[in-house]
C-alpha positions as CSV (number, residue, x, y, z in Angstrom):
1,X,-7.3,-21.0,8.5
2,X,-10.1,-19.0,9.2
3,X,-11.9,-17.4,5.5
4,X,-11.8,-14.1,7.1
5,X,-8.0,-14.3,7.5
6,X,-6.7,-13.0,4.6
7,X,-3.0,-13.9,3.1
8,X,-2.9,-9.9,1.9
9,X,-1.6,-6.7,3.2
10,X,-3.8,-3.1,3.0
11,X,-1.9,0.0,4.1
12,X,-4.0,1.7,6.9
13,X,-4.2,6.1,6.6
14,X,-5.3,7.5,10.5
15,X,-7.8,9.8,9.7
16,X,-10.2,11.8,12.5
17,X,-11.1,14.7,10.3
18,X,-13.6,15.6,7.5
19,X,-11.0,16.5,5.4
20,X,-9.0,13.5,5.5
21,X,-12.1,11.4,4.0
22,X,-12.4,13.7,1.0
23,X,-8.8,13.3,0.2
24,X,-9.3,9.6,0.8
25,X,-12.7,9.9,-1.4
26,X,-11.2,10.9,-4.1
27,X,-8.4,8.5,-4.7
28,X,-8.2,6.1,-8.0
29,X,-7.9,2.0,-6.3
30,X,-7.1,-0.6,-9.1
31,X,-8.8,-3.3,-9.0
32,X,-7.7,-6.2,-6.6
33,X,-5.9,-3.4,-4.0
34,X,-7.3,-2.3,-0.5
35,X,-7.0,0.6,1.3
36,X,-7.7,1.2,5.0
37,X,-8.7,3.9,7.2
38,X,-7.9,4.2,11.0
39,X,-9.8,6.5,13.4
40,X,-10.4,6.6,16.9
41,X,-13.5,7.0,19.3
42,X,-12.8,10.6,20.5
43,X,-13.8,12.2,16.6
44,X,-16.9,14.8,17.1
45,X,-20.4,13.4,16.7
46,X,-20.3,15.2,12.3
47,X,-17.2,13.1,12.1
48,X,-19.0,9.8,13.0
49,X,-21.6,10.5,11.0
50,X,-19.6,10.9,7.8
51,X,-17.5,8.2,8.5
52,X,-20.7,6.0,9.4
53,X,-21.8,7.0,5.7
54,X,-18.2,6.8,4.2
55,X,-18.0,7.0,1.2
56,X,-20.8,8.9,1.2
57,X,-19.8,12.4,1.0
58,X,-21.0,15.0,3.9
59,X,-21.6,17.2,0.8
60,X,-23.3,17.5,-2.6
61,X,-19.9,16.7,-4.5
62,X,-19.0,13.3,-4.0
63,X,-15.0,12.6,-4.9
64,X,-16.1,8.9,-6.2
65,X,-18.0,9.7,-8.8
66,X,-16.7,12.9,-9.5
67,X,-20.0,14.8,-9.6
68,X,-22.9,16.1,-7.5
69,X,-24.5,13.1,-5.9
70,X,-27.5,11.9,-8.3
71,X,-28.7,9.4,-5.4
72,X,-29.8,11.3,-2.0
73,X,-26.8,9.8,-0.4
74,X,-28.0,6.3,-1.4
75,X,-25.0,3.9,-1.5
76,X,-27.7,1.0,-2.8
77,X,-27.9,2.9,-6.1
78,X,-24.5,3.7,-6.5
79,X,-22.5,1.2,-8.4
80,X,-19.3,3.3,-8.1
81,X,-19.8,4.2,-4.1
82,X,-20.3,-0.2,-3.8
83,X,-17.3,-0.5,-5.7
84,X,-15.5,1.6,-3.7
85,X,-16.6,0.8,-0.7
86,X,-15.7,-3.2,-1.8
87,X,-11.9,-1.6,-1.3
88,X,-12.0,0.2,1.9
89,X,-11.6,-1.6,5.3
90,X,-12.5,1.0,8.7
91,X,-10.6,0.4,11.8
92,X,-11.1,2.5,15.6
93,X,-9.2,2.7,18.2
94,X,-10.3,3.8,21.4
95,X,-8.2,7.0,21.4
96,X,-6.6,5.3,24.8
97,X,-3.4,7.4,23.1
98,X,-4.5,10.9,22.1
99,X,-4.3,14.5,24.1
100,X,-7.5,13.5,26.1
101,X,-7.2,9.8,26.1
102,X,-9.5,7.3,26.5
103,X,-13.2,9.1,26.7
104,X,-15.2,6.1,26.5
105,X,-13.5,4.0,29.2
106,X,-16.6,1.4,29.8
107,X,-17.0,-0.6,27.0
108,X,-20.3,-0.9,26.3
109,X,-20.2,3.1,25.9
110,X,-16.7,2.5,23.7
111,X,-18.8,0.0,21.7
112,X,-21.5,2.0,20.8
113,X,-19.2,4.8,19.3
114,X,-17.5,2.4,16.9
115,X,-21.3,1.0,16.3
116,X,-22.1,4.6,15.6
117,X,-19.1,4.8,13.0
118,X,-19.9,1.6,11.4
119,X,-16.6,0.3,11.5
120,X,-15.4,-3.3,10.2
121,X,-12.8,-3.9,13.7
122,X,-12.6,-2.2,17.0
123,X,-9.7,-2.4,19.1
124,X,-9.4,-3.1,22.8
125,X,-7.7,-0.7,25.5
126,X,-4.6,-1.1,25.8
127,X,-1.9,-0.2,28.2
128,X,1.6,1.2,26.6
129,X,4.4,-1.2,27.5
130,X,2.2,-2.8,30.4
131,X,1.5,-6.7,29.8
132,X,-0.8,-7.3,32.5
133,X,-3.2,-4.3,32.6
134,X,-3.9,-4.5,29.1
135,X,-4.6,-8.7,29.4
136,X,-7.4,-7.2,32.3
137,X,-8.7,-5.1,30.1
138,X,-9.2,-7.4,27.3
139,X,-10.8,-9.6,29.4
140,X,-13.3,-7.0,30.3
141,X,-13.7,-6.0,26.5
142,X,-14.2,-9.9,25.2
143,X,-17.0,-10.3,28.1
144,X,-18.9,-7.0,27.0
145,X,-18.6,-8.0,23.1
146,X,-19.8,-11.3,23.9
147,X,-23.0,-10.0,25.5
148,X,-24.2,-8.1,22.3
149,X,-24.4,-8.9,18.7
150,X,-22.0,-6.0,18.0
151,X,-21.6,-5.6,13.9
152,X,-17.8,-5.2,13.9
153,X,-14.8,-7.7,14.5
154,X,-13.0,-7.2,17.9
155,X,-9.3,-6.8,17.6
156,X,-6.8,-7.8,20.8
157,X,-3.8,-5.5,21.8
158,X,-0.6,-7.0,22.7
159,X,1.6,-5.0,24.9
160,X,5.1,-5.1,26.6
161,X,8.6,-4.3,27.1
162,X,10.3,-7.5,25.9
163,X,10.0,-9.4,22.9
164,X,9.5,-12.5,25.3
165,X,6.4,-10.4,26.9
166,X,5.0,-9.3,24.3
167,X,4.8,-12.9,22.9
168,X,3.4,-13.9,26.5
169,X,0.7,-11.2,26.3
170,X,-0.1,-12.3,22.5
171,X,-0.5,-16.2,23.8
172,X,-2.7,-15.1,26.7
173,X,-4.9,-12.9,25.1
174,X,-5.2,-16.3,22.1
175,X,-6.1,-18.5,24.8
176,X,-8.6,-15.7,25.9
177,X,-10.4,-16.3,22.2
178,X,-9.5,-13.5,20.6
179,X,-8.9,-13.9,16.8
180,X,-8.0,-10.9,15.8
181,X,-5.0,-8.9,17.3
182,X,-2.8,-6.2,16.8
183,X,0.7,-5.3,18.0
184,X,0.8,-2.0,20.4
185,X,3.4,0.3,21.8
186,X,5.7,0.0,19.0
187,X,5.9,4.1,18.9
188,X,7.1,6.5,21.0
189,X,6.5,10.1,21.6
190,X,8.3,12.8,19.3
191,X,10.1,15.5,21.7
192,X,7.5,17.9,22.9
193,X,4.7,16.6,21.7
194,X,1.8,14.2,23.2
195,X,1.8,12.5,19.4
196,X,3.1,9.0,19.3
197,X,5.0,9.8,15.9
198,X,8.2,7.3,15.9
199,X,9.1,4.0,15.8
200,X,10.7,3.6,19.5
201,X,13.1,0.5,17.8
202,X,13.5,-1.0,14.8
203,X,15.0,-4.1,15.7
204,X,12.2,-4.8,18.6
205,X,9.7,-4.3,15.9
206,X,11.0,-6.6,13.4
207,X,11.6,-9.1,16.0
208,X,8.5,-9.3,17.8
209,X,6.3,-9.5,15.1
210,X,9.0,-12.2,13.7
211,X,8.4,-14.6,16.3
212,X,4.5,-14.3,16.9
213,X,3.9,-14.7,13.2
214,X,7.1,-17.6,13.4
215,X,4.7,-19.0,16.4
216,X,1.3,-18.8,15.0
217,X,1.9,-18.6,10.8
218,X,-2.1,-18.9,10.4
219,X,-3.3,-15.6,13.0
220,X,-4.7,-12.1,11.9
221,X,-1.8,-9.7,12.4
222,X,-2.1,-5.5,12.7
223,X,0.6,-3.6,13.7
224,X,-0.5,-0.8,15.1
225,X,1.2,2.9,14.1
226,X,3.9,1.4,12.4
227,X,3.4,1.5,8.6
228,X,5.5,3.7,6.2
229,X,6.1,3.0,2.6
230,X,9.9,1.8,3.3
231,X,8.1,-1.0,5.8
232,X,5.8,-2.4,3.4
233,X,8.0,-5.7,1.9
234,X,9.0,-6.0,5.7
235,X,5.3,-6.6,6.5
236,X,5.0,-8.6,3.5
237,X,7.8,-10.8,4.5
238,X,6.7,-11.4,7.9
239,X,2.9,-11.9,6.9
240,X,1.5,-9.0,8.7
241,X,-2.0,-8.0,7.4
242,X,-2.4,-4.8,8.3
243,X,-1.0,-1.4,9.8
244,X,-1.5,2.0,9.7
245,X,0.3,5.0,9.2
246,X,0.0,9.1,10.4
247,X,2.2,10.9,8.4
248,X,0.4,10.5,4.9
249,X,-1.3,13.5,5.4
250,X,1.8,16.1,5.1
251,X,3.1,14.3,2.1
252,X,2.8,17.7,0.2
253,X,4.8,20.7,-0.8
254,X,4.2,23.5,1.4
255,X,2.0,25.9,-0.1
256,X,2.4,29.6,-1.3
257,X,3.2,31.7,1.7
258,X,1.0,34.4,0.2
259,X,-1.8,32.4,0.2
260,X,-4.4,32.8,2.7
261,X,-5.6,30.7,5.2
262,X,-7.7,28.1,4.0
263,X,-7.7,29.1,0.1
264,X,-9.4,26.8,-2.0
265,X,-6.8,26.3,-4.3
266,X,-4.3,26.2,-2.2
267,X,-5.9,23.4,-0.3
268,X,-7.1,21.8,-3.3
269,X,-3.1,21.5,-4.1
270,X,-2.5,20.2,-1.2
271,X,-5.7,17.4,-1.6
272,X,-4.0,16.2,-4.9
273,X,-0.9,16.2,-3.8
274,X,-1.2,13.6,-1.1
275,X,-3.5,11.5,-3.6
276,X,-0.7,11.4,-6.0
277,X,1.6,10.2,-3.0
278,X,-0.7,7.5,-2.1
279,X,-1.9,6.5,-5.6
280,X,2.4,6.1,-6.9
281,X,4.1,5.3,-3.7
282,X,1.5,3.2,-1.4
283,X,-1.4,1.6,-3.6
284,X,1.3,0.6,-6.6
285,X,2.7,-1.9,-4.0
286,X,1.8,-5.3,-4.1
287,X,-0.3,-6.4,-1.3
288,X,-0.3,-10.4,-1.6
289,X,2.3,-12.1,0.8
290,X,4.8,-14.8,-1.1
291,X,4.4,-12.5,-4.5
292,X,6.7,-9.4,-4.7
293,X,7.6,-7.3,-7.3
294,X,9.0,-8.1,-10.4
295,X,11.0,-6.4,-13.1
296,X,11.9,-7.9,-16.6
297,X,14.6,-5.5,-18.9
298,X,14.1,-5.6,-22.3
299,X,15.3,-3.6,-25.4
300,X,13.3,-1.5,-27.7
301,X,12.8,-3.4,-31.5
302,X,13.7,-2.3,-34.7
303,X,10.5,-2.9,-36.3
304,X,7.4,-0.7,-35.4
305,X,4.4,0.7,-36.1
306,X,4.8,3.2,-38.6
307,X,1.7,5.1,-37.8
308,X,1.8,9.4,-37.2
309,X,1.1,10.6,-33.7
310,X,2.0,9.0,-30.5
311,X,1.3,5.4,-29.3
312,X,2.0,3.6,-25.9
313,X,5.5,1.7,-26.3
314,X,3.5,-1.5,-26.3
315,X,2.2,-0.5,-29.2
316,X,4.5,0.6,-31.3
317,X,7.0,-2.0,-30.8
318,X,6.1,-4.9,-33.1
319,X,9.5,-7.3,-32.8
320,X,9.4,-11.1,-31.5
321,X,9.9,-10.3,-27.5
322,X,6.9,-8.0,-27.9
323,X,4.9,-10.5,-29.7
324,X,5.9,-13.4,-26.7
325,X,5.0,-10.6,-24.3
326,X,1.3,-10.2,-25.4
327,X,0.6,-13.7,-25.1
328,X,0.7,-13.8,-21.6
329,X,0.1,-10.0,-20.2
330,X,-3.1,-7.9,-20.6
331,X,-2.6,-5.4,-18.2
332,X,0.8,-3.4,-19.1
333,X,0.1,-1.0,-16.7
334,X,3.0,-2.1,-14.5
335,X,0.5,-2.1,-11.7
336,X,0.4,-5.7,-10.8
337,X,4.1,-7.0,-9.2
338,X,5.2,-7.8,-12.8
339,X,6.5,-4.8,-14.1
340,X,8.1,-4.1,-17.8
341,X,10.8,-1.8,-18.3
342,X,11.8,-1.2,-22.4
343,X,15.4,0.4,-22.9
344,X,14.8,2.7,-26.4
345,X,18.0,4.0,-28.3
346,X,15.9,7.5,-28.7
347,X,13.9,7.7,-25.0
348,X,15.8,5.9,-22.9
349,X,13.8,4.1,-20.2
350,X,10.1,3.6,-20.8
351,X,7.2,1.4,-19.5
352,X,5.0,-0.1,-21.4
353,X,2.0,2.5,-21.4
354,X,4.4,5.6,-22.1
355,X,3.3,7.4,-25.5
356,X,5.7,7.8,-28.2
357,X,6.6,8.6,-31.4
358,X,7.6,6.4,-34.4
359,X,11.5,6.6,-34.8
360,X,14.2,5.2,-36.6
361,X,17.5,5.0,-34.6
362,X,20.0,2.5,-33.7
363,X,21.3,1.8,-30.4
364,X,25.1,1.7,-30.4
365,X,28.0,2.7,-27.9
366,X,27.8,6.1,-28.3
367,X,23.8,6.5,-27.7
368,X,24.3,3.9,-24.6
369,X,26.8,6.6,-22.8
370,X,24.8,9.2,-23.9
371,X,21.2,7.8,-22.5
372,X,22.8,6.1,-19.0
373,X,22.7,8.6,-17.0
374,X,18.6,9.2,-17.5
375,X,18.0,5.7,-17.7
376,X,19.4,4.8,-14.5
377,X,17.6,7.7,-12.4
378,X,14.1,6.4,-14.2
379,X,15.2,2.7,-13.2
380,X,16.0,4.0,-9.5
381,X,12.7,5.6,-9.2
382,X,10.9,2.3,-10.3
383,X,12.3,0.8,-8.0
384,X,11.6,3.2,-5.2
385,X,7.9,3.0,-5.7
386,X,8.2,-0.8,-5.9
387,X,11.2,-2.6,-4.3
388,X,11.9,-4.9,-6.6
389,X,12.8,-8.5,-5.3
390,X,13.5,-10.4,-8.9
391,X,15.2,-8.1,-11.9
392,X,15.0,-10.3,-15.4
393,X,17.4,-8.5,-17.8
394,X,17.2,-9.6,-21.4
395,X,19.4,-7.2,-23.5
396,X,22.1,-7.1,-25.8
397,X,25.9,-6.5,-25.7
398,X,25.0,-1.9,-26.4
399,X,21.7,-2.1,-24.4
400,X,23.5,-3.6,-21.2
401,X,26.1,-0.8,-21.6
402,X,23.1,1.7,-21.2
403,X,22.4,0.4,-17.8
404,X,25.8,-0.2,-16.8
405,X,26.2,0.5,-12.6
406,X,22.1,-0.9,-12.5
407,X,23.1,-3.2,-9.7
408,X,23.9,0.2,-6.9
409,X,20.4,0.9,-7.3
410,X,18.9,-2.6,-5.5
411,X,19.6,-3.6,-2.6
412,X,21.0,-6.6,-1.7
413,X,18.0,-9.2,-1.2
414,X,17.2,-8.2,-5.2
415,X,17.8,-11.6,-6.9
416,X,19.1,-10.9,-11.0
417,X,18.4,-13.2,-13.8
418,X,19.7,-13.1,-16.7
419,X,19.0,-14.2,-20.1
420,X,21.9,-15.0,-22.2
421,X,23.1,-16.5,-26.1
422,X,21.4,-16.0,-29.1
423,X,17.7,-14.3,-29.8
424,X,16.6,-17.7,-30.2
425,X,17.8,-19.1,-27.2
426,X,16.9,-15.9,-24.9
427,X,13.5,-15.7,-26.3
428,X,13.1,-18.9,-25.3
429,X,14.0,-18.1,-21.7
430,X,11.8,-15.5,-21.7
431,X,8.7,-17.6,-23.0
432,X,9.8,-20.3,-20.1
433,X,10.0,-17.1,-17.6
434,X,6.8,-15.9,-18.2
435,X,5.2,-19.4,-18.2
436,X,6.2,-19.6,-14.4
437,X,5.4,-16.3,-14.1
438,X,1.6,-16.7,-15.2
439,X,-0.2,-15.7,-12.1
440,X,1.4,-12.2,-11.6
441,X,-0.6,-11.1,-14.9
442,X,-3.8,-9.5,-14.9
443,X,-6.9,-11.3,-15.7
């Protein structure tokens, strides 16, 4: 396989306005995640600019670093903006599917736009549900890219009606050369609007991109418009390395009615809003394909910390399964695929890095009725933002009781483990668990 071919997921945000960049700016990537942004060749001249400079911010303020910009709008001097950048991958399109369409329909002039954006991949033309046109015009685009040293990666388009065809069209345009491609005309139009907004079918989705990864397991894979949050283990499990997705910009409460038109605050609401959305419910997800997401279930411990104040829940518990769990996780921010959920007879559900205080309380059948109904909406909200495919539950006989009706909240492909006997014996299986478990932690 190719090195540039990666074996990860990023989750794609169309953007074609200033605005979208400074939300996109200011958002928090862990380490070892990606983000990507889509755009298309019809953005104003300012817009290419800034996204040319991305992350460089049009203005004084820079989101990254949180500050006026010390460095002219040098990204050579700032360590932060090359960090950042090191996460962001840019994708264009040539608009072929906006209100005015295609403006740049020769490709030399098409080219020079996404030179001017200073883009990673540019896509072809292509021709919604219409196989042959779109092979011509790929043929015209791989003879103009191959004339010039363009700087970005030219991604193919297959298009057609069929599963069949589109598979023909994704052969033809892989004999052509093309090593990069995407999958096209998976949307259709919402009612009275020119926006392609909705997946046209499900089922023709799922099985094209099926059998053209099933055909060719080692190719770059996009598919284009297609992503949403409920999707992502779907283009995990097919090996599909990246696609993008409109409707994370409205992922907000709607604002004040009394506020005015373009209020700062108002708009700032809106900004951290739709980071929050992508921070908890896109970048949380675990972007490598063959590793998915992981929950082990274990009980609070008697002994603790006795200290005053509040301490993260990894810290305050002191008993044995804590003790196994240190010695093979350093990163207990449950960000990683391997996530850690702690059932405590005073709080209920917690994760690892949620402060507490230092208690003394017993779980028994009485506290297990009384905490199930909280700790079963936090477990299915876990398991919202993650989609668990592996759920490890290591709890007593009045712990299980507390989670009692867990198995509604998965769905059916979530496999459960469970470890059973004595402590001895299950901390054992949880030492043996973890040891196969290894490379989900965090270096």
């Amino acid at each position: 396989m190719n090195k540039d071919i990666s074996k990860t997921f990023t989750p794609f945000f169309v953007a074609d306005r200033q605005a979208s960049l400074q939300i996109i700016r200011g958002l928090e990537i862990p380490d070892g995640k990606k983000i990507g942004i889509m755009t298309h060749a019809n953005t104003t001249n300012n817009f290419k600019n800034v996204m040319a400079q991305f992350p460089c911010s049009e203005k004084d303020y820079c989101e990254v670093i949180k500050k006026e910009c010390p460095y002219k709008k040098d990204i050579k001097k700032c360590e932060e903006g090359k960090k950042f950048t090191e996460k962001v991958i840019k994708i264009s399109d040539s608009g072929v599917f906006t209100k005015e369409g295609c403006m740049f329909e020769d490709y030399s002039k098409l080219f020079e736009e996404y030179e001017k954006m200073n883009v990673n991949y540019g896509i072809i033309i292509d021709y919604l549900k219409d196989k042959e046109k779109t092979v011509e015009s790929a043929k015209s685009a791989l003879k103009t890219y191959k004339s010039k040293d363009w700087t970005f990666k030219l991604i193919g388009v297959a298009q057609g009606n069929t599963v069949d065809e589109y598979v023909e069209c994704y052969q033809t345009l892989k004999n052509l050369g093309f090593q990069y491609l995407a999958i096209g005309g998976l949307l259709e139009k919402k009612e009275n609007t020119v926006r392609y907004v909705k997946i046209r079918d499900e089922t023709l989705l799922h099985d094209v991109l099926k059998k053209i990864r099933d055909k060719d397991p080692e190719s770059w894979l996009f598919a284009l418009g297609s992503y949403a949050p409920s999707r992502h283990n779907l283009f995990l499990d097919i090996g599909i390395q990246g696609s993008d997705y409109k409707g994370w910009i409205f992922q907000y409460k709607k604002q004040n009615p009394d506020a005015k038109k373009g209020d700062l605050e108002a708009r700032s609401s809106r900004y951290r809003q739709v980071r929050f959305f992508i921070e908890n419910k896109i970048v949380t997800k675990n972007q490598d394909f063959g590793k998915w997401p992981k929950l082990l279930v274990i009980p609070c411990s008697k002994k603790k910390l006795a200290s005053e104040g509040m301490l993260p829940a990894i810290e305050r518990y002191q008993g044995q399964y804590f003790k196994i769990l240190k010695k093979y996780v350093t990163d207990f921010s449950n960000n990683n695929g391997f996530d850690i959920a702690i059932l405590s007879a005073k709080y209920g559900l917690l994760e690892p890095m949620d402060n507490i205080e230092y208690y003394n309380l017993k779980m028994d059948a009485i506290q297990a009725q009384s905490l199930k109904g909280s700790i079963l909406k936090k477990l299915a909200k876990m398991n919202e933002l993650k989609q668990y495919r592996e759920v490890v539950i290591n709890l007593g006989s009045h712990y299980i009781e507390a989670i009692e009706g867990y198995e509604k909240i998965f769905d059916n492909a979530v496999e459960f483990k469970f470890f059973e006997g004595r402590i001895g014996e299950r901390q054992k299986q949880m030492k043996d668990w973890l040891e196969e478990n290894k490379p989900l932690k965090s270096n």
